[in-house]
N, C-alpha and C positions, 0 to 999 in steps of 0.2 A: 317313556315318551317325552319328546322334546316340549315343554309349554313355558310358560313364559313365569311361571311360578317356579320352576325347575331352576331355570336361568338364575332366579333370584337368589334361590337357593342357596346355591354355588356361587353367586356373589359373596355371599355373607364369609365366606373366606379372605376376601380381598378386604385390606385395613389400610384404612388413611397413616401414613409413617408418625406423623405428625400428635395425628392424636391418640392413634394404636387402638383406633376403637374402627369396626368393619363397616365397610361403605355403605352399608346396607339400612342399617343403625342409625348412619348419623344424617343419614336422609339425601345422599348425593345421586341415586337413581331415581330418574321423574320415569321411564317408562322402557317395558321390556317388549320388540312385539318379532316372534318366532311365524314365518315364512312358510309357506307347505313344503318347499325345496329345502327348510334344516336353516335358510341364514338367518343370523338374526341381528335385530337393530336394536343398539340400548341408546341412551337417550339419558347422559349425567350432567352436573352441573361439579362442578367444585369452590371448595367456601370462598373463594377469592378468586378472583379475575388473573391474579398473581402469586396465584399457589407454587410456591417451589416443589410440592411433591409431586402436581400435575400431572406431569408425562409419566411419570412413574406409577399413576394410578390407574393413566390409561391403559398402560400397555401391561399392567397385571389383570383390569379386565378384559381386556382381547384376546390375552392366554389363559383366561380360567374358562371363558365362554370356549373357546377355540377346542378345548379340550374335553367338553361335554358330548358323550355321545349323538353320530347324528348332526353333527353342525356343518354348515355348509360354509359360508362366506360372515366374517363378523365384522358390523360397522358399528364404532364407537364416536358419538357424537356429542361433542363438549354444547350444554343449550344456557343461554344464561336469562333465562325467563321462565318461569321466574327466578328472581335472583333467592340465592341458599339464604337462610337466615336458622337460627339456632332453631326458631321451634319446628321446622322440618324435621328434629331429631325424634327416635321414639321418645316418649316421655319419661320411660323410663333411664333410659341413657340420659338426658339431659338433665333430669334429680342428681346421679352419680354425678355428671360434670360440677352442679351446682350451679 
């Protein structure tokens, strides 16, 4: 079943180039919300307003959602509020970073 935990899921594949740690992790997804018609809407931020990986990060999440069984139409929406700041990261990732 499509939920929006699923979505997340399957995010956790998709990895910032930059830092090679998964977007999921480092805290770049504010919110997943799955459709009764299968589309679904994510809602990321990325660490900088000037992220050169940027487009590259969106458009591996729109083809890793795209490809979950069951998906209808995928909107990927860049939100910068709040803005990313390190401790969005799990905790545990961000001990590893230091």
């Amino acid at each position: 079943m499509l939920t929006p935990e699923a979505v997340r899921k399957a995010l956790r594949a998709v990895k910032d180039p930059e830092l090679n740690l998964n977007i999921i992790d480092i805290g770049l997804i504010y919110d997943v919300i799955v459709g009764e018609s299968g589309d679904v809407r994510v809602a990321m931020t990325l660490t900088s307003p000037g992220c050169p990986s940027g487009p590259e990060i969106v458009g591996d999440v729109k083809r890793t959602v795209e490809d979950l069984e069951g998906v209808g139409n995928v909107e990927v929406e860049i939100v910068w509020e709040p803005f990313w700041t390190p401790e969005r990261m799990d905790p545990r990732v961000r001990a590893f970073l230091g």
